[in-house]
C-alpha positions as CSV (number, residue, x, y, z in Angstrom):
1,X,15.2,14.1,3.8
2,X,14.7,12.5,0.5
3,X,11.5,11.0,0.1
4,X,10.1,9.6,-3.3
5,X,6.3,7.9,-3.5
6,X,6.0,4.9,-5.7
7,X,2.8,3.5,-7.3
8,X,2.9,-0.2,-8.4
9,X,0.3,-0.9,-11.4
10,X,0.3,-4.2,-12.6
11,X,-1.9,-4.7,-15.4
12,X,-2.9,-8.4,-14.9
13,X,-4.7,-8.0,-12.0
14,X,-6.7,-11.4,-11.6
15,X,-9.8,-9.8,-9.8
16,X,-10.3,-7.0,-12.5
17,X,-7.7,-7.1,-15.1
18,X,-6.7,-3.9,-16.5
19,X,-8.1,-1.8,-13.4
20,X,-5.3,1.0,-13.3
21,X,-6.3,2.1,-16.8
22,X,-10.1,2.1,-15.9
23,X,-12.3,5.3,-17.2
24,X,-12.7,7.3,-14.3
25,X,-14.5,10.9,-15.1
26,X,-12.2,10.8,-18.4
27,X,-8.9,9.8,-16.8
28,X,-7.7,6.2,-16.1
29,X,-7.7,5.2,-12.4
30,X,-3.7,5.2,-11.7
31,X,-4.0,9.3,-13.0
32,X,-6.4,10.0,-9.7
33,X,-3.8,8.7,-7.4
34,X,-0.8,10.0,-9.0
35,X,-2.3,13.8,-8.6
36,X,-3.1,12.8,-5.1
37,X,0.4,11.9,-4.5
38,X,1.9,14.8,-6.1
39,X,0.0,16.7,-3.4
40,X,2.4,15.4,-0.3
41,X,4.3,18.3,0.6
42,X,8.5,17.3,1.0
43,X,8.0,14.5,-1.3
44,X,11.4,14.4,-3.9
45,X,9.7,12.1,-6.7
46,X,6.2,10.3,-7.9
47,X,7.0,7.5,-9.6
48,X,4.3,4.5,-11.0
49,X,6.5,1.4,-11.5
50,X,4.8,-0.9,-13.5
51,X,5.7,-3.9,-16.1
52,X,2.9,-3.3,-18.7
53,X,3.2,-0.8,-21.5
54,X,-0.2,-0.4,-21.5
55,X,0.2,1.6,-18.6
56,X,3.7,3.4,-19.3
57,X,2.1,4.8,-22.7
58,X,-0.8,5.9,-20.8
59,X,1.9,7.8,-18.3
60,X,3.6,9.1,-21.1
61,X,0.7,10.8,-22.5
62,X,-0.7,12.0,-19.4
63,X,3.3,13.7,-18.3
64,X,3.4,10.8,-15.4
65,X,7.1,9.7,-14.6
66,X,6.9,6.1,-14.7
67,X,9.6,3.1,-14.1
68,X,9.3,-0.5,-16.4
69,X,9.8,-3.1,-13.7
70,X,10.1,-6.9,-13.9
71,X,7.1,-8.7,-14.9
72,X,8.0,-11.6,-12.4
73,X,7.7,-9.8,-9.0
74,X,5.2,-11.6,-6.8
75,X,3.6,-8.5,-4.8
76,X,4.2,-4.8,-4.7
77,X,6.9,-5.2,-2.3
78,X,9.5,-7.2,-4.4
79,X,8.4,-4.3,-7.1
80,X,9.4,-1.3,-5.0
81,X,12.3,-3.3,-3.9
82,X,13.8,-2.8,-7.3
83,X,12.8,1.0,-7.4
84,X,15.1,1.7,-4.9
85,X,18.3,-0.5,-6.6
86,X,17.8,2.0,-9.1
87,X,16.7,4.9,-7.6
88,X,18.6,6.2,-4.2
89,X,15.9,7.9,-1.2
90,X,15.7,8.0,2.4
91,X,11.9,6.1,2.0
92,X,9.9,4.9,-0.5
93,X,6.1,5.8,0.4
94,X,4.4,2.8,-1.5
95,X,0.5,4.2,-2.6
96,X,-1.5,1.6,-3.8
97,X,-2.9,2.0,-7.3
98,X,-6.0,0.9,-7.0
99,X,-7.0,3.3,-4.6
100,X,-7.9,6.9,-6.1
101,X,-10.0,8.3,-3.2
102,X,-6.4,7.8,-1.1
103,X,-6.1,11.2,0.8
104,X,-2.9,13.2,0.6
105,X,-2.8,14.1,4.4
106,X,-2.7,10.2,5.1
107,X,0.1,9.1,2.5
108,X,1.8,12.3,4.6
109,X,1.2,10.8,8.1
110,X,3.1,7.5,7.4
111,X,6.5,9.5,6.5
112,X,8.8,9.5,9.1
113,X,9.9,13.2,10.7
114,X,13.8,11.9,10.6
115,X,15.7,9.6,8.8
116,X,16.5,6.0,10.6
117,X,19.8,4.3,10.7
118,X,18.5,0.5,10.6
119,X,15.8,-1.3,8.5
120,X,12.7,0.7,8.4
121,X,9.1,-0.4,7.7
122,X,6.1,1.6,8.8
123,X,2.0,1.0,7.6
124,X,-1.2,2.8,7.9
125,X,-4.0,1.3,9.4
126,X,-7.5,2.5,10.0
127,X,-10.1,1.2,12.5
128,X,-12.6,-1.4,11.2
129,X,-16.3,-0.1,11.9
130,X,-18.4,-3.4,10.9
131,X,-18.8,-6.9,12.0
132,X,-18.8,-7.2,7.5
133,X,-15.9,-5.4,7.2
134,X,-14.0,-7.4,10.2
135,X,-15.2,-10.8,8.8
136,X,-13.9,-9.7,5.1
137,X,-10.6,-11.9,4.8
138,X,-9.6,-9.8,2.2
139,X,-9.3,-7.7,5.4
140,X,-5.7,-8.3,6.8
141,X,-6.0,-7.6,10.1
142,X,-3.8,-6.1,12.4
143,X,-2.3,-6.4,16.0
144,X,-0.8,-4.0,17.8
145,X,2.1,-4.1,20.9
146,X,1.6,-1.9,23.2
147,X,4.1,0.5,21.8
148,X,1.8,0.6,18.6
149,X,4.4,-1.9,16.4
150,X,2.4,-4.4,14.5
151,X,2.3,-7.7,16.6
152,X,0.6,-10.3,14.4
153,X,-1.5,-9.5,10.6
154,X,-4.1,-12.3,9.6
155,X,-6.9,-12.4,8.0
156,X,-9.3,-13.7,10.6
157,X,-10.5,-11.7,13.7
158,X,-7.8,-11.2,15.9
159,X,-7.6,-10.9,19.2
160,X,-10.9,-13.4,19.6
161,X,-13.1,-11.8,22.3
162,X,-13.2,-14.3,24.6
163,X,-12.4,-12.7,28.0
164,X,-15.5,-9.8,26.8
165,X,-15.3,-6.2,26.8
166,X,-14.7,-4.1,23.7
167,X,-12.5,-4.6,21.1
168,X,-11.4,-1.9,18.3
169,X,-10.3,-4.2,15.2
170,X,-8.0,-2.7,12.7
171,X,-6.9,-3.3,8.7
172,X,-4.1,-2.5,7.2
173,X,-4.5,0.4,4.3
174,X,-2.9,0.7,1.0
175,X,-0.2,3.2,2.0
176,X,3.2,2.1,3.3
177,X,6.7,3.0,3.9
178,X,10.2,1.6,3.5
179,X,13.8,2.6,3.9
180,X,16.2,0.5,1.5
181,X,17.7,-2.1,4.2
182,X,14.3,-3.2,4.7
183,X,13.9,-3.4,1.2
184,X,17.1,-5.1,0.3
185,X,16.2,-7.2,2.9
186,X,12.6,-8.2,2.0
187,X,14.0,-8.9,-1.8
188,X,16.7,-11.2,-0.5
189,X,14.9,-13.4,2.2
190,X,12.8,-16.3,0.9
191,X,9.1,-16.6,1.4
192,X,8.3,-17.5,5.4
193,X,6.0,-20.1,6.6
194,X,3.0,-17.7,7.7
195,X,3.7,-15.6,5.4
196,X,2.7,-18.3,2.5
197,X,-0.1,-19.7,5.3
198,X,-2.0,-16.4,5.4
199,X,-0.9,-14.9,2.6
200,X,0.2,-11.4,4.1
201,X,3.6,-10.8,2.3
202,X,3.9,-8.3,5.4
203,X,4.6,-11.3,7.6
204,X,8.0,-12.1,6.6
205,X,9.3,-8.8,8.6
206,X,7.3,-10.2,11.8
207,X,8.5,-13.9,11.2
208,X,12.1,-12.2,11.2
209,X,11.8,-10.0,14.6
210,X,11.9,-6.8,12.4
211,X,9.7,-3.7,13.9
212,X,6.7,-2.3,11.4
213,X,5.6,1.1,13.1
214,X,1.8,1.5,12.7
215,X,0.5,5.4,11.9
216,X,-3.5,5.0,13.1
217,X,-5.4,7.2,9.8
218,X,-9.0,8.6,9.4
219,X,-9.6,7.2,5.8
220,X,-12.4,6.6,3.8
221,X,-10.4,4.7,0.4
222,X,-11.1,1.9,-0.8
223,X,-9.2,-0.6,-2.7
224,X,-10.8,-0.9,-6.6
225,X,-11.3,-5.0,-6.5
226,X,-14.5,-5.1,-8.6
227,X,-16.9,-3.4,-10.8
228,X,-19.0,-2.0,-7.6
229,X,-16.2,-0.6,-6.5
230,X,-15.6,1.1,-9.4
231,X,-18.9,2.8,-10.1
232,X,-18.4,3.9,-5.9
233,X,-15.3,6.0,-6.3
234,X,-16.6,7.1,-9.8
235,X,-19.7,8.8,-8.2
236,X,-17.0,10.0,-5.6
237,X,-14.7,11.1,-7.8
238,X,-17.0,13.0,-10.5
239,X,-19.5,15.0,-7.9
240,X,-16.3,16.6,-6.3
């Protein structure tokens, strides 16, 4: 089974601009994960795809393989999408690059044991342990069926306790996985209506009737969004 993990850095981040080349213990940010990724046993390729050169030069230095993609893609889907027109696998494990405390055993957990004949898209998700983190819209929240497929994503608490008992909320994480058809697929069907309400890019596959599998993770990441964030996984990363 051919499987290649790709890292999307786009420079122009609006929240903190220029995060994947941020100093980490000597290192820019996007070098943590990539090592992390490398560490995925079975794994054929790690790739960063990105559309600065800031951040290709920096690859070039550092000996990462890197990809110059499109500056007009609209999220990290669209980006990987054109990975794989160029570059043939079984899946495309998409690892955020934002996210250097990402462990290598989860990025493992979300890649299928065989290969599958129709569209394929599979996510991580974790459990949500605080009423903060379950109120953070920049939470996307997740549904299951009861065969653990995603239901519904949104970024307000969902399912609303009303009937009582316990509820176990959970969010998706930065590590994903494709096969090509769902790719192609994705790239060539337009923007859906709760998809653009909520903002969730994930939504078009649900809005369609396409399955996302759900791998449940242990994970402590977190995605690099601001300058707190940054001094966290930098006292993380340097007292290993």
């Amino acid at each position: 089974m051919n499987t290649v993990i790709v890292i999307p850095a786009r420079y122009a981040s609006t929240r903190l601009p220029g995060k994947p080349l941020m100093d980490i213990g000597g290192k820019p940010m996007i070098w943590w994960v990539y090592e992390k990724c490398k560490r995925v046993s079975g794994v054929a390729q790690v790739i960063v795809a990105t559309d600065s050169t800031l951040i290709s030069d920096e690859c070039k230095r550092l000996g990462m393989q890197y990809i110059i993609t499109a500056e007009h893609h609209t999220n990290h889907v669209m980006r990987l999408a054109e990975v794989a027109e160029s570059l043939e696998a079984d899946y495309y494990v998409c690892v955020n690059g934002d996210e250097p405390l990402v462990d290598e055993y989860n990025i493992q957990e979300v890649i299928p044991d065989r290969v599958e004949s129709g569209m394929y898209a599979g996510y991580s998700i974790r459990p949500l342990t605080s009423i903060a983190e379950a109120t953070d819209t920049s939470n996307i929240k997740v549904v299951r069926k009861i065969n653990g497929d995603v239901m519904y994503l949104s970024r307000m608490i969902i399912p609303y306790p009303k009937g009582g008992g316990e509820v176990q909320y959970f969010k998706l994480v930065g590590i994903e996985c494709f096969n090509k058809r769902a790719l192609q697929f994705y790239a060539s069907t337009p923007m859906s209506p709760l998809e653009r309400i909520e903002d969730i890019d994930h939504l078009r596959f649900i809005e369609h009737g396409i399955p996302i599998h759900t791998t449940i993770i242990n994970s402590e990441s977190i995605s690099v969004d601001t300058p707190k964030d940054l001094e966290y996984v930098r006292k993380m990363l340097c007292n290993e």
